[in-house]
N, C-alpha and C positions, 0 to 999 in steps of 0.2 A: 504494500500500500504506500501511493506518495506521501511523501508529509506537505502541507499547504505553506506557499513560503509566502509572509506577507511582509510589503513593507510600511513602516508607521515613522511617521517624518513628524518633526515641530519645529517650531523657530527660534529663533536667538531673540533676544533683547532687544525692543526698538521703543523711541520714544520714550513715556513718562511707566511704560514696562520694564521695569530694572530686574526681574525675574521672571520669565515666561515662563508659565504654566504648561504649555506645550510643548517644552523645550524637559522642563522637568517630569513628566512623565514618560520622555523619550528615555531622559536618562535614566531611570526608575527600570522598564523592559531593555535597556540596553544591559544591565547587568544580569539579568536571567542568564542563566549558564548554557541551558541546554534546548532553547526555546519556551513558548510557552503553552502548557495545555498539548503539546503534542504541535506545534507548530515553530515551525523554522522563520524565524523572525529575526527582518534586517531594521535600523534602524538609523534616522540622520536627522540631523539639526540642519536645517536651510537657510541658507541669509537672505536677511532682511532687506533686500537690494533687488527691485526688477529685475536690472539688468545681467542678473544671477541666479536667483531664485527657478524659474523654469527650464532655464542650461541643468541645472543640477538635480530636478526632478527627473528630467527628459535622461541623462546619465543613468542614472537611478532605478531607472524603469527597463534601460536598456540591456544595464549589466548584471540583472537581478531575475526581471522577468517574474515577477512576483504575482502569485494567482489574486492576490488581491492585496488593496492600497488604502490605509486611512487616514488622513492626511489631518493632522490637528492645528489649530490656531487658536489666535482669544481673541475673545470680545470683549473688552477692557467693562463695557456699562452692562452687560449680562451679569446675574445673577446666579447662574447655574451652565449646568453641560447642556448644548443645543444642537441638536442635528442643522444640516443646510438640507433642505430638500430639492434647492436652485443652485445650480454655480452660472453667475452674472460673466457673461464675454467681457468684462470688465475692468479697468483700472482705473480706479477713485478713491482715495485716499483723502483723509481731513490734515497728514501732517506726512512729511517728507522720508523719503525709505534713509537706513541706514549711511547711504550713499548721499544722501543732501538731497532726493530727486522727488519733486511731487509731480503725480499724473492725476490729471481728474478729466471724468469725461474717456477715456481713450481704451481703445476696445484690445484685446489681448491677441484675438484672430479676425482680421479684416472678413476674411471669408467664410466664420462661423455663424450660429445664430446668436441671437441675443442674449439667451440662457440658454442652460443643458438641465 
């Protein structure tokens, strides 16, 4: 029987987030020794940086090949854990990436749809 390889990604620090919760539950299942549950799990911290950020998913995905992918962030004004049911073709940000760079308004794939 295969074992299920999944990858689970969070993020570094950005903004008035001086500890990402995302970032700390990565490293939490990165120290499992042997997987988890019976599952071979890869894990990475992503940076905060557009112009980064999706190069090193796209890496990620390619050299892994993971049957499945749960990709975590925060929502600084949420109050609890929240599914997205929508992912937004989207770049809009209230405050600038790691990098100095704010995008608002600008889509991720010109030739996608609006949501997935």
């Amino acid at each position: 029987m295969k074992t299920a390889k999944v990858l689970l990604t969070g993020f570094e620090p950005f903004g008035d987030v001086a500890e990402n919760p995302s970032q700390q539950i990565v490293a939490h299942f990165a120290d499992a020794e042997n997987g988890v549950n019976g599952l071979e799990l890869v894990t990475a911290v992503l940076p905060v940086v557009y112009d980064l950020a999706g190069g090193r998913l796209k890496a990620l995905l390619a050299e892994y090949q993971p049957d499945a992918v749960l990709l975590l962030g925060v929502a600084a004004r949420r109050e609890g854990i929240h599914l997205e049911r929508v992912a937004l073709n989207l770049m809009d940000a209230p405050i600038a990436d790691n990098a100095g760079l704010l995008r608002k308004g600008q889509r991720i794939d010109g030739r996608g749809p609006a949501a997935y």
